[in-house]
C-alpha positions in Angstrom: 72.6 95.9 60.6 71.6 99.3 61.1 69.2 98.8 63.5 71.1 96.4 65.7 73.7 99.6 65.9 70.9 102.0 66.3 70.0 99.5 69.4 73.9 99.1 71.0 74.2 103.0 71.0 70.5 103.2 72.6 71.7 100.7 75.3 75.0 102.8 75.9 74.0 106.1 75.9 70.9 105.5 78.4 73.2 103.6 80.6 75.8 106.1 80.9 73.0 108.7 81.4 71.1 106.0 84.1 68.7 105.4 81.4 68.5 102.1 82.0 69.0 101.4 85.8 70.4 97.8 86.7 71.6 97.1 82.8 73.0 93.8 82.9 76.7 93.5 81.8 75.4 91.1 78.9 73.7 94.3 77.6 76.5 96.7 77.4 77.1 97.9 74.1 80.6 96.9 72.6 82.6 100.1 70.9 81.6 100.0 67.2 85.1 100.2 66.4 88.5 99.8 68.7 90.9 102.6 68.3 94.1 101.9 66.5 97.3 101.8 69.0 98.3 105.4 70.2 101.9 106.2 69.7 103.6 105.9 72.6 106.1 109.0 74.1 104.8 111.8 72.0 104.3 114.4 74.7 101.9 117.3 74.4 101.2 120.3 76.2 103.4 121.7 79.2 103.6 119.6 82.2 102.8 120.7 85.4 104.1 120.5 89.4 106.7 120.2 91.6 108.2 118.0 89.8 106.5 118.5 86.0 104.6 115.9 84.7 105.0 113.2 87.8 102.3 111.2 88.8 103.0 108.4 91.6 101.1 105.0 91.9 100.9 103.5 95.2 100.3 99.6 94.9 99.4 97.7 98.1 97.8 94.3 97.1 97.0 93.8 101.9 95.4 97.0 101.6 92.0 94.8 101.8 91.0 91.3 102.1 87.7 92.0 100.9 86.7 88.4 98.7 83.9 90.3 96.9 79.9 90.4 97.1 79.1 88.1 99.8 82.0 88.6 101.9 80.1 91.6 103.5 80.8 95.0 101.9 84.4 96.4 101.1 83.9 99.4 103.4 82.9 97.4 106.6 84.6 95.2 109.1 88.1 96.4 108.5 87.8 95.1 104.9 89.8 98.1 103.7 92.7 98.3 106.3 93.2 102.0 107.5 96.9 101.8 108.6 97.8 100.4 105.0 95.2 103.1 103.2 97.5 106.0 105.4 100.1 104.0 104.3 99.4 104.7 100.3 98.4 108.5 101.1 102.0 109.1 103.1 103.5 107.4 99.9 101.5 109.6 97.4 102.1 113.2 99.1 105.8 112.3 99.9 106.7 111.0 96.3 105.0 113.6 94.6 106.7 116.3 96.3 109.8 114.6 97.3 109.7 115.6 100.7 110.1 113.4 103.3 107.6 114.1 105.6 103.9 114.9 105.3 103.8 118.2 107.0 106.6 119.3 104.6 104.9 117.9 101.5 101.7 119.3 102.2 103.5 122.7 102.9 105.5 122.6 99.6 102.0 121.6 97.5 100.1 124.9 98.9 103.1 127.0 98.0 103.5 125.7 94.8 99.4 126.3 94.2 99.8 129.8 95.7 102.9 130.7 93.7 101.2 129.5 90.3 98.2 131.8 91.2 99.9 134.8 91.9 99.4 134.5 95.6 103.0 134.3 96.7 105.4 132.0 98.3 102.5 131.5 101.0 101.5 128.6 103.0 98.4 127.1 104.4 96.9 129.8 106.4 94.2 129.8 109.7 90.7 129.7 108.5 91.4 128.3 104.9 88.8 126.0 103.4 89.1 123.0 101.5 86.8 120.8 100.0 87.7 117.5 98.6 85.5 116.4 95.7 85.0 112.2 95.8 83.3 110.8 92.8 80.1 108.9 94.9 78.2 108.7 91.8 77.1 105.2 92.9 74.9 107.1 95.1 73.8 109.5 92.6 70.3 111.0 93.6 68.1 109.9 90.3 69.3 106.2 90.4 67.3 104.5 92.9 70.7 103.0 94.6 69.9 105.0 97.4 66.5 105.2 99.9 66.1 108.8 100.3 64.0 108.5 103.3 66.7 106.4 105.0 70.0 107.4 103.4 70.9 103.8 103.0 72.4 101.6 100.2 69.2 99.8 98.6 71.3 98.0 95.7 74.8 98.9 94.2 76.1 98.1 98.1 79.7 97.4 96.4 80.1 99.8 93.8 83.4 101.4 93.1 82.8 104.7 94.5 85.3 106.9 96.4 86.3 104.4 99.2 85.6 106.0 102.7 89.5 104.9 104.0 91.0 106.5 101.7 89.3 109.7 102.5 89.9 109.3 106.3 93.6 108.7 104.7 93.5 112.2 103.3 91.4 114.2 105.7 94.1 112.6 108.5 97.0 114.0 106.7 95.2 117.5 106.3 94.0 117.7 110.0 97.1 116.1 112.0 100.1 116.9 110.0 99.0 119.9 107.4 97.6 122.5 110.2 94.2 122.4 108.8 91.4 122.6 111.3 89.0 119.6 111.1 85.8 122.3 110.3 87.9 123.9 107.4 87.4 120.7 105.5 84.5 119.7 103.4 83.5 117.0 101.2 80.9 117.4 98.7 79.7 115.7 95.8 76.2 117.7 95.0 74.5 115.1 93.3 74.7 112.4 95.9 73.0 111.0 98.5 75.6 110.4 101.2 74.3 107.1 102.6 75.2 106.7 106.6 77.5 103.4 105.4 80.0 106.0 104.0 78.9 108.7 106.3 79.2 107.0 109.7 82.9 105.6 108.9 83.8 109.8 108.1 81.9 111.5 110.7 83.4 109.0 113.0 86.8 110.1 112.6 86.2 113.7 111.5 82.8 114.8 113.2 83.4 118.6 113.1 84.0 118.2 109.4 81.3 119.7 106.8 79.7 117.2 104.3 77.4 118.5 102.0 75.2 116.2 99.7 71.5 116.6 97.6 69.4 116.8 99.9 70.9 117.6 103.0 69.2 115.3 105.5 70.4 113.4 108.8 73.5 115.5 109.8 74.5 116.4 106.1 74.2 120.2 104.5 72.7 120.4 101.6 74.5 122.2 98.8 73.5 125.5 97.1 74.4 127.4 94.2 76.7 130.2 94.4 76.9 133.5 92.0 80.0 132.2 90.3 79.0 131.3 87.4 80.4 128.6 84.6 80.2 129.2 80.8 80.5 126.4 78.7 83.2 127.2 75.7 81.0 125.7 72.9 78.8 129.3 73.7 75.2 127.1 73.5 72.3 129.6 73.5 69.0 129.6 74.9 70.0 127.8 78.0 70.3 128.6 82.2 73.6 129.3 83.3 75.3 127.1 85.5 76.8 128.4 89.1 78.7 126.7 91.1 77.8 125.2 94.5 79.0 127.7 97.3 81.5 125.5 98.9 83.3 125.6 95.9 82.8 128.9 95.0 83.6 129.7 98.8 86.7 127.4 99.0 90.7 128.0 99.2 92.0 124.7 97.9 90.2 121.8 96.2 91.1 118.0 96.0 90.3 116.4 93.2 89.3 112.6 94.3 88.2 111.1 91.2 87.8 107.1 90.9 89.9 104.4 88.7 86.8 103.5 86.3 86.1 102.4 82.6 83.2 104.5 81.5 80.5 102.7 78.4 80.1 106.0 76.9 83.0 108.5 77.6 85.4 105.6 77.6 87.2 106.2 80.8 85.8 108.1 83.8 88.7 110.1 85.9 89.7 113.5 87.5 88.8 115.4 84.5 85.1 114.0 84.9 84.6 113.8 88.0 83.6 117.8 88.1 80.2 116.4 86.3 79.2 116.3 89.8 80.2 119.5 91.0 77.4 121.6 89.7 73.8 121.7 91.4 72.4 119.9 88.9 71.5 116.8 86.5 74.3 116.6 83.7 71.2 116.4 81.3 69.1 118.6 83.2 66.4 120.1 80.9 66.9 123.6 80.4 70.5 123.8 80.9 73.3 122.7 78.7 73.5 118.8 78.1 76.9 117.9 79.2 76.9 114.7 77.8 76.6 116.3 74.3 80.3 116.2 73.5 81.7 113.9 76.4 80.1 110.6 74.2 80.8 111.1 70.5 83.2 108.5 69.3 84.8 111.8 67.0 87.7 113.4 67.6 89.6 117.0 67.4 85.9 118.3 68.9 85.2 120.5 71.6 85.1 118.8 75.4 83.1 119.9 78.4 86.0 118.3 80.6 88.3 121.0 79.4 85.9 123.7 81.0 85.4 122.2 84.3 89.3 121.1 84.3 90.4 124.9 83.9 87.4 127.0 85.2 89.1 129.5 87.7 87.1 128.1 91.1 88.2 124.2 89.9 91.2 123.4 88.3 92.2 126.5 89.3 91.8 125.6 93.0 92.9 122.4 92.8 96.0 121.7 95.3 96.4 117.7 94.3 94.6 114.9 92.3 94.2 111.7 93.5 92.7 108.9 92.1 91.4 105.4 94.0 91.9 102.7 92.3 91.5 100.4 95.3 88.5 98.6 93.4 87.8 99.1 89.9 85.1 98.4 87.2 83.2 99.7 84.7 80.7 102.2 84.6 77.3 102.0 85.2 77.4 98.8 84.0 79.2 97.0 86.7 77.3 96.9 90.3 80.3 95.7 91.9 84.2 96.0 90.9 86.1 93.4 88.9 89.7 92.0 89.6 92.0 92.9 87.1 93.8 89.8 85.1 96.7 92.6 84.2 100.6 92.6 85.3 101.1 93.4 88.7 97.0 92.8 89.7 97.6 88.8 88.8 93.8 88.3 89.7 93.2 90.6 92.7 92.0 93.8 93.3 94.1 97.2 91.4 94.6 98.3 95.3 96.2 101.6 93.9 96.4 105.1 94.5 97.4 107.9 91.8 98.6 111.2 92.7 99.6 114.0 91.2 99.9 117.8 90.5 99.0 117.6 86.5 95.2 116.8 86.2 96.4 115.4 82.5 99.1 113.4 83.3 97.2 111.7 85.9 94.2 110.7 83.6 96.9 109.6 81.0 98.1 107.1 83.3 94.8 106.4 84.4 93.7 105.7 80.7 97.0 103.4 80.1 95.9 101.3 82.8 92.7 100.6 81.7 93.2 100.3 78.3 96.0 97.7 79.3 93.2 95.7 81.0 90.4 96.2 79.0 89.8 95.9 74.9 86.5 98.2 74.9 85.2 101.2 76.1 88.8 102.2 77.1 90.1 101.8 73.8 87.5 104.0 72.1 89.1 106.3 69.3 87.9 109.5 71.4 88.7 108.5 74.7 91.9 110.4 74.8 90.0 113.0 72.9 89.5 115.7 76.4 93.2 115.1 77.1 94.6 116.4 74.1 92.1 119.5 74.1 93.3 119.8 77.2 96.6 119.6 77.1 97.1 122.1 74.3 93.7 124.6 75.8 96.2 127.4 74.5 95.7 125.6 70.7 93.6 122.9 71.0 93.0 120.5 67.9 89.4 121.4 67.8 90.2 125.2 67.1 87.5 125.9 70.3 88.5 129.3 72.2 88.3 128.0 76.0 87.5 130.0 78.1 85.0 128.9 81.3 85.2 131.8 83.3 83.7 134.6 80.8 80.3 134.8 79.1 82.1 135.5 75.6 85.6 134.6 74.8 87.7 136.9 76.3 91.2 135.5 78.1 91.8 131.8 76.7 93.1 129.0 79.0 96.7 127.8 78.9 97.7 124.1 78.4 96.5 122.6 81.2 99.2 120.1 81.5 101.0 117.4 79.8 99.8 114.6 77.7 101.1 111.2 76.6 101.2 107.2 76.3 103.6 104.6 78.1 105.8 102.7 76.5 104.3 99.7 77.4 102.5 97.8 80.1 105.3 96.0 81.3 107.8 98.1 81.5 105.2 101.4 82.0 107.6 104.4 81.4 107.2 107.7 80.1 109.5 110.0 78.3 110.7 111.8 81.6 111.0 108.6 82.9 113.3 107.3 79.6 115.2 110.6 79.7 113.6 111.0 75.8 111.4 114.3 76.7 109.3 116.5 79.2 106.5 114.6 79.5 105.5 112.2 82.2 107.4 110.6 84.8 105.7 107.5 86.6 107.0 106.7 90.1 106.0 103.3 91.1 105.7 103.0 94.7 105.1 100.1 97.3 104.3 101.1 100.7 105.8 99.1 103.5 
């Protein structure tokens, strides 16, 4: 018995890590043990936005009518369609804000950012950057899914990376309604390699945009490190400090576009891990800290790397909205292509969602109810709430760690980071804000016409 664990946690380990490229689903470790129903409507931490603690879920089952592998590829032919994608994105921003146009939301989230920062009721100004942060990890540069000497998909064609519509959704809003010059914007994920299937469908609507990748080739700029540095809380020794990529360093605003995904190691994979491709390097790099140390173990009330890059000064602390697309969603790394969801409202089809909001915990609590709804294993591990309640109470967190990202020794801890809790249920999915019962979450549930 003991070896036939030793072998699942081998399996799921070096998958999540790309240990074992191409693992067939049939080989995917099961959790060792399924958490225990969390108690639902128990906020923690202090909720954050607008609107504290909303997060709003655009559904639109015509957003595509992709059939799956075979049917060409999600991203081409008009299989995403980009009037229902803007569609979503007006939805998100409007609901969120409760504004009722997109220039006025967009003005109301950078003043809210500003005024939380100490920078004043102030407004998007000329000559602002922002980069927007897509998790493209299906492209990651060690994986072989990608020819580096062609930048083109050689397998993982349908994997459930950042969808290029909804991006062109986001940018469109930013360019045509927010007052942000198209050359202000970046997108960036540093360990990809941005393959011309994604890149052709943004450069063709945004060609003065930046894009910055791994290794910088055809068009793309390759991303460098900065001097701002990031210090892991857990105070590891003998390792090489990690420094953020300049864009980031260099940028106003941030958007957070993290993907809808189960995760075989962490559990769930959302906005608060999708920074583990913001730094110019491996996660497991040699030499520097291993950030996979304390994202995998199945314990609890221990210290979490997603807390750092959540409330480091140049990320969270940037961050003007979180999105996540859950147009198609899977399971991670283990799935080459996205699975429909059996779940009420999916019925069989695709999640065809979108989640925004101004609280990087809330959103990943949602994220987590929906996939734990779906799914019986790796979102139901006992831990995989774990980062959102070190999060959520940074200020106290359960694991007694001092976090502090922004200073080599601890020296000014973080404050909660935002607001933490279950749903109800999965039918009637409501939170306490939503059941007038406390000030934690509120859901809106959108359809867009």
């Amino acid at each position: 018995m003991t070896s036939e664990v030793n072998r699942r946690r081998f399996l799921e380990h070096a998958a999540a890590i790309g240990g074992v490229v191409g693992l067939s689903p049939l080989l995917a470790a099961e959790p060792e043990s399924a958490a225990k129903e969390p108690e639902p409507l128990r906020p923690i931490g202090d909720a954050k936005g607008i609107h504290p603690g909303r997060v709003v879920w655009a559904h639109d089952p015509q957003v595509t009518d992709w059939q799956g592998p075979g049917n060409g590829h999600f991203y081409q032919d008009g299989h995403v369609k980009q009037d229902r994608a803007d569609a979503m994105m007006v939805q998100a921003v409007c609901n969120l804000t409760g504004e009722q146009t997109v220039a006025q939301a967009w003005d109301k989230l950078f003043r809210h950012l500003n005024q939380r920062r100490g920078k004043g009721d102030a407004g998007y100004r000329a000559g602002e950057r922002i980069v927007i942060k897509p998790n493209w990890v299906g492209m990651i540069f060690r994986e072989g899914a990608v020819d580096p000497e062609t930048y083109r998909f050689v397998q993982r064609h349908d994997y459930m990376n950042t969808v290029p519509q909804m991006i062109v959704a986001l940018v469109r809003q930013l360019v045509a309604d927010a007052g942000v010059p198209e050359e202000s914007v970046t997108l960036c994920d540093s360990l990809a390699y941005l393959v011309h299937e994604y890149y052709d469908v943004l450069h063709g609507a945004f060609p003065r945009a930046r894009y910055e990748d791994y290794a910088g080739k055809f068009g793309r700029t390759q991303v460098k490190a900065s001097q701002v540095p990031l210090y892991w809380s857990c105070r590891p020794k003998d390792v090489t400090t990690d420094y953020l990529p300049t864009c980031l360093a260099e940028a106003d605003y941030l958007v957070n576009f993290a993907t809808l995904k189960a995760h075989t190691a962490t559990g769930v994979t959302l906005c608060g891990k999708n920074h583990f491709g913001s730094l110019v390097r491996w996660p497991v790099q040699t030499g520097y800290y291993n950030m996979h140390r304390n994202s995998f173990p199945d314990e609890t009330r221990i210290y979490r790397e997603q807390v750092d890059l959540m409330g480091h000064a140049h990320l969270g602390g940037k961050t003007v909205l979180y999105l996540l697309d859950g147009l198609f969603s899977g399971k991670h790394p283990v799935d080459p292509a996205p699975r429909r969801w059996a779940s009420a409202p999916f019925g069989g089809n695709w999640t065809c969602s979108l989640l925004a909001s101004q609280d990087p915990v809330a959103i990943d609590s949602v994220g987590i109810d929906f996939l734990r709804t779906e799914w019986d294993d790796f979102p139901r591990r006992k831990s995989v709430d774990d980062y959102l309640h070190e999060a959520a109470s940074a200020n106290d967190p359960p694991s007694g760690t001092f976090y502090d990202p922004d200073h080599p020794t601890p020296e000014k801890r973080l404050a909660s980071l935002g607001v933490h809790e279950h749903w109800n249920s999965p039918e009637e999915k409501k939170y306490s804000r939503n059941l007038g019962t406390g000030q934690g979450i509120e859901l809106i549930a959108v359809k867009p016409a």
